[in-house]
C-alpha positions in Angstrom: -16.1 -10.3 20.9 -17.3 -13.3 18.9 -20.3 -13.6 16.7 -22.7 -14.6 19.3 -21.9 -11.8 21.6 -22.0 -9.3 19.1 -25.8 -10.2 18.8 -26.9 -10.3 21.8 -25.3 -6.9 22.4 -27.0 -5.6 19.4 -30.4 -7.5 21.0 -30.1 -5.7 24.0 -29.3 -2.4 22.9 -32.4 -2.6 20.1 -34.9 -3.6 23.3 -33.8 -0.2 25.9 -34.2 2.0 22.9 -37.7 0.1 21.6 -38.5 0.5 25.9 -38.4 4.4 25.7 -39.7 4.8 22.2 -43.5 4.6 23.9 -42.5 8.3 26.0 -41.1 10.0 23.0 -43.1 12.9 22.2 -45.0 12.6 18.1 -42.4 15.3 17.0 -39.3 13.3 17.8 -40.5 10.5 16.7 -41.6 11.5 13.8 -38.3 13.5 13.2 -36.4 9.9 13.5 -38.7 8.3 11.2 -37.8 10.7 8.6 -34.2 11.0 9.4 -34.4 6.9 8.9 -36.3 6.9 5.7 -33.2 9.8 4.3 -30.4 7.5 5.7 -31.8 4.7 3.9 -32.2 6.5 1.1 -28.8 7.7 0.9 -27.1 3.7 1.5 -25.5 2.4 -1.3 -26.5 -0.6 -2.6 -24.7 -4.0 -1.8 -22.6 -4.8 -4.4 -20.2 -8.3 -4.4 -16.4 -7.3 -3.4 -14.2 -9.1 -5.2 -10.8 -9.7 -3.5 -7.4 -11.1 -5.8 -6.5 -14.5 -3.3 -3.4 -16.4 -3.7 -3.3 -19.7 -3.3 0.2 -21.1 -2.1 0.7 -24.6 -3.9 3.1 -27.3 -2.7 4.9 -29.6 -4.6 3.6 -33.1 -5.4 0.2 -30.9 -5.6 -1.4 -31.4 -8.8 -3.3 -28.4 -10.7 -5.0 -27.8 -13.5 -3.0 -25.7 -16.1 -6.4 -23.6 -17.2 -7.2 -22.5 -13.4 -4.1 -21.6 -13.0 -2.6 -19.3 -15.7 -0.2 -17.3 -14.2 1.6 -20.7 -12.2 3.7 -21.6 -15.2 5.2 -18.3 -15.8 6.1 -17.8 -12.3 8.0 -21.5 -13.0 9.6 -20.2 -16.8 10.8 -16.8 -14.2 12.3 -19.1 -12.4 14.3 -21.7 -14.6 15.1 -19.0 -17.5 18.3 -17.3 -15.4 19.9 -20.9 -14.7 19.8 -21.6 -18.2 21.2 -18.3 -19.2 23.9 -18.7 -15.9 24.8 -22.4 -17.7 25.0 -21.0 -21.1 26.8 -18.0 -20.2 29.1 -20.3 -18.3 30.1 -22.9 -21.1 30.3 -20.0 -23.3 33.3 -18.7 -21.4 34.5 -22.1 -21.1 34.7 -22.7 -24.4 36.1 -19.3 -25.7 39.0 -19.5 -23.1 39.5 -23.1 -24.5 39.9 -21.5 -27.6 42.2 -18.9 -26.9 44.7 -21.4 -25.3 44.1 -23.7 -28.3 45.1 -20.4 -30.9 47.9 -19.4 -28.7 49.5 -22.6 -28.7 49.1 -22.7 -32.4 50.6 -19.6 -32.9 54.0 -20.6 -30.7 54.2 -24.0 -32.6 54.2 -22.1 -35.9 56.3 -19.7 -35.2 58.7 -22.7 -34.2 58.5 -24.3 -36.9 58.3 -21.4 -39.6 61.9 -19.7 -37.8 64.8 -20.3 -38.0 65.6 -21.0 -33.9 69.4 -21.9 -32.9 69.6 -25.7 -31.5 70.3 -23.7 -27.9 66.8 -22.2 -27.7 65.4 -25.9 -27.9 67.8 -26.6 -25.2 67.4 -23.8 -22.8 65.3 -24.8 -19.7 63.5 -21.5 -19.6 62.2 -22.0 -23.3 61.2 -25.2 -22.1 59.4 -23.6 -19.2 57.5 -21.4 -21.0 56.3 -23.9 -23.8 54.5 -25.8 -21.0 53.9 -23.3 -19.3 51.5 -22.0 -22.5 50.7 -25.4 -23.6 48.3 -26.1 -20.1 
């Protein structure tokens, strides 16, 4: 039921029992008036509810940085495991770069600090695995 409804059912209801009050006998009535006055004794004051709301914001929606306190962590949540992700990534990047970069080192002084045969220069699967290290 709406609003409106709901008070005109609560009118109605208020007016039959105010119709037969008038043929209660004193005891009863007296009875109710006391059981009223206890009730109402008993009913706890109104007090304000206070409710946490929160407000969806769309972009392009501009805020003010005071009202909103919590808005830029949820934002700094967001954008701090990219950054670690693209850190973390060139790290690996540039470590791998620089194992390559040692290993090749290593083979072109070993070449150059032994004593190889002229054949080992000329062997194709020496050859192979020099480029093969050197991409």
């Amino acid at each position: 039921m709406n609003n409106a409804q709901e008070l005109n059912f609560g009118y109605k209801v208020r007016h039959a029992l105010n119709e037969g009050l008038d043929t209660l006998p004193s005891s009863t009535a007296e009875r109710l008036a006391s059981a009223r006055k206890a009730a109402l004794s008993r009913k706890k004051s109104d007090a304000p509810l206070r409710v946490l709301v929160r407000k969806n914001v769309l972009a392009g929606q501009v805020g003010n940085f005071f009202s909103e306190p919590f808005s830029w962590l949820g934002r700094l949540g967001l954008a701090i495991p990219v950054v670690v992700l693209v850190i973390g990534l060139v790290g690996i990047i540039q470590y791998e770069q620089q194992q390559r970069i040692t290993e090749t080192a290593d083979i072109d002084a070993a070449m150059l600090t032994d004593d190889l045969p002229l054949t080992a220069y000329a062997d194709h699967g020496f050859n192979a695995y020099l480029e093969k290290r050197a991409e």
